[in-house]
C-alpha positions in Angstrom: 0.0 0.0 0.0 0.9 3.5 -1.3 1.7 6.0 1.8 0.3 9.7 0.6 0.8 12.5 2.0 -0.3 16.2 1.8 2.0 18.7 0.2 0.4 22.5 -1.0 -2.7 21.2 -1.0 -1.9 18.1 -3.2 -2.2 14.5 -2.3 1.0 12.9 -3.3 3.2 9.8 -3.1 6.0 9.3 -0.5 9.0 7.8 -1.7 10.0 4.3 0.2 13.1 2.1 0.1 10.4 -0.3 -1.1 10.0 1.6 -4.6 13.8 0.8 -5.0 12.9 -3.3 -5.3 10.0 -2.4 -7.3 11.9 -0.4 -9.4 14.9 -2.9 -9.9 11.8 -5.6 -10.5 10.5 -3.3 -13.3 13.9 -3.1 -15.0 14.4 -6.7 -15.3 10.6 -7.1 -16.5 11.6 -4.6 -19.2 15.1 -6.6 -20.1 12.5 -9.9 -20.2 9.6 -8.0 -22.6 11.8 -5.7 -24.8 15.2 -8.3 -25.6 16.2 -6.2 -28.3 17.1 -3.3 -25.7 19.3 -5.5 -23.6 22.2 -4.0 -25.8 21.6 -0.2 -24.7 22.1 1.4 -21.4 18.9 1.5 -19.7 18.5 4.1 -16.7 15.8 4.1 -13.7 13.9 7.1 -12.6 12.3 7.7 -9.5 10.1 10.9 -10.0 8.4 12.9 -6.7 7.7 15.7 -5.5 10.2 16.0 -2.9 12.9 13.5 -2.4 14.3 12.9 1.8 18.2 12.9 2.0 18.1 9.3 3.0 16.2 7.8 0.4 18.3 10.1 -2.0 21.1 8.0 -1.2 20.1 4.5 -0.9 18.8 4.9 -4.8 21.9 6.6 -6.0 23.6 3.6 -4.4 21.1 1.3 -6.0 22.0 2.7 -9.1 18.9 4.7 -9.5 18.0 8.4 -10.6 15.7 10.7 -8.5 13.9 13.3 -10.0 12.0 15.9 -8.2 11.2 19.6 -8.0 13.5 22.6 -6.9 12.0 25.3 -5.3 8.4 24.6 -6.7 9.6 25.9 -9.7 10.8 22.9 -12.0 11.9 19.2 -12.1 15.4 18.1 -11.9 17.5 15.1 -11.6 18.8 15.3 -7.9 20.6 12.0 -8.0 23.6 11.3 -5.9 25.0 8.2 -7.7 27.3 6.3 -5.4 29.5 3.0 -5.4 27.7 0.2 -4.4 
């Protein structure tokens, strides 16, 4: 189950170290359904609002981009890829 939260007014999605295994899941799914891609470099994107420190880090160190606003003005890649 989804955990949502309020956040100027809207009701939005909050970012768990469980959407890192579903989005490592994903990825392989994709590898099985599109084999002809398995060739290319394939990147993961987490998108949110707002993106805690904590879960910044374990999905740069899974490997995975995080995308969310700056300032309420735009969205941005705010990833901190790391060495496993």
């Amino acid at each position: 189950m989804q955990e949502f939260r309020k956040i100027k007014n809207k009701q939005v999605v909050i970012v768990r170290p469980k959407h890192t295994e579903q989005t490592k899941e994903k990825m392989e799914r994709f590898k099985e359904l599109f084999p002809e891609h398995t060739n290319k470099k394939i990147f993961s994107i987490v998108a949110s609002l707002t993106v805690k420190e904590d879960m910044l880090n374990r999905l740069g160190k899974e490997g995975i981009y995080a995308m969310a606003y700056r300032e309420w003005e735009y969205m941005d890649i705010i990833s901190k890829m790391l060495d496993n």
